[in-house]
N, C-alpha and C positions, 0 to 999 in steps of 0.2 A: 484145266485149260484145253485139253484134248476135246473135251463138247462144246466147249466154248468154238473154239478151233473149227470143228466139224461144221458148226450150226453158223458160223462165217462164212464160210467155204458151201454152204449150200445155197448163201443169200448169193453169194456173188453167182454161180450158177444160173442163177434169177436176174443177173445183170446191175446186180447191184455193189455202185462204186464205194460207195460208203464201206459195206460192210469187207472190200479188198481195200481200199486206205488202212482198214483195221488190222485186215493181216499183216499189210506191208509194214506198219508201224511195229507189230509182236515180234515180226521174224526176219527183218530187211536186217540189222546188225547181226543176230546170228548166220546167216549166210553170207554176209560177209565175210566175217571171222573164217569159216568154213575155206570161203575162196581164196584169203588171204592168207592160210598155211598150204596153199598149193602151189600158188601163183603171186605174181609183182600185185600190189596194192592198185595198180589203175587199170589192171585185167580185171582185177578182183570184182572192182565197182561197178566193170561195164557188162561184165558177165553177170553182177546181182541182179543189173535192171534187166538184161535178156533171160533170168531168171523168172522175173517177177511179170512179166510181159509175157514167156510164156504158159505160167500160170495165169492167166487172165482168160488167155484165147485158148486152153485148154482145162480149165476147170473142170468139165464134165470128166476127163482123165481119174478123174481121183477118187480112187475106191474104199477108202477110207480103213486097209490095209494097218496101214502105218499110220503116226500124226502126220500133222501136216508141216511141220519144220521138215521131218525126215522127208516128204514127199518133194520140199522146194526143194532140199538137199541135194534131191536125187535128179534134179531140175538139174541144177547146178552145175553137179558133178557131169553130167550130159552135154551140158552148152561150155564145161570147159574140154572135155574131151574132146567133144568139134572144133574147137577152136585151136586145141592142139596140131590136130589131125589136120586140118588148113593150113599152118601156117609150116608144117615136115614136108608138106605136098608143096608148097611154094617155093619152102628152101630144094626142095630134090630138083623141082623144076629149076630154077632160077639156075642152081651145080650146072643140069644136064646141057646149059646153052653157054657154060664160059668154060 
């Protein structure tokens, strides 16, 4: 699956939606999964599709290191750490004015 994988991930590069429908399709549940032993189930979902979105408009990114689950993964894990990081900063602010 790993060439498989690869050689999807090169069409989309190429701007090809078909061949990202296909990943989305392979790897959208296991990043889930992934999100949803970190986080609430509707952080989970919204942080997949900003997952998958940032894989899109960042394809060229992917060095072909690692598969490409592990690469969304690490998408993932990224856009949930932001998203942490936002909303500590919100709470500290929101504290600093009551």
């Amino acid at each position: 699956m790993h060439e498989e994988d690869a050689a999807l991930l090169a069409s989309v590069r190429d701007g090809s939606e078909r061949a990202f429908n296909l990943l989305i399709d392979r790897h959208q549940q296991a990043v889930r999964v992934f999100l949803r032993g970190l986080t609430a189930r509707d952080e989970a979902d919204d942080l997949a599709q900003e997952t998958f979105l940032a894989a899109w408009t960042n394809a060229k990114s992917f060095r072909g290191d690692a598969s490409v689950r592990s690469w969304l993964c690490s998408i993932a894990w990224r856009k949930l750490k932001s998203s942490q990081r936002a909303w500590f900063r919100g709470r500290r602010r929101d504290t600093a004015y009551h």
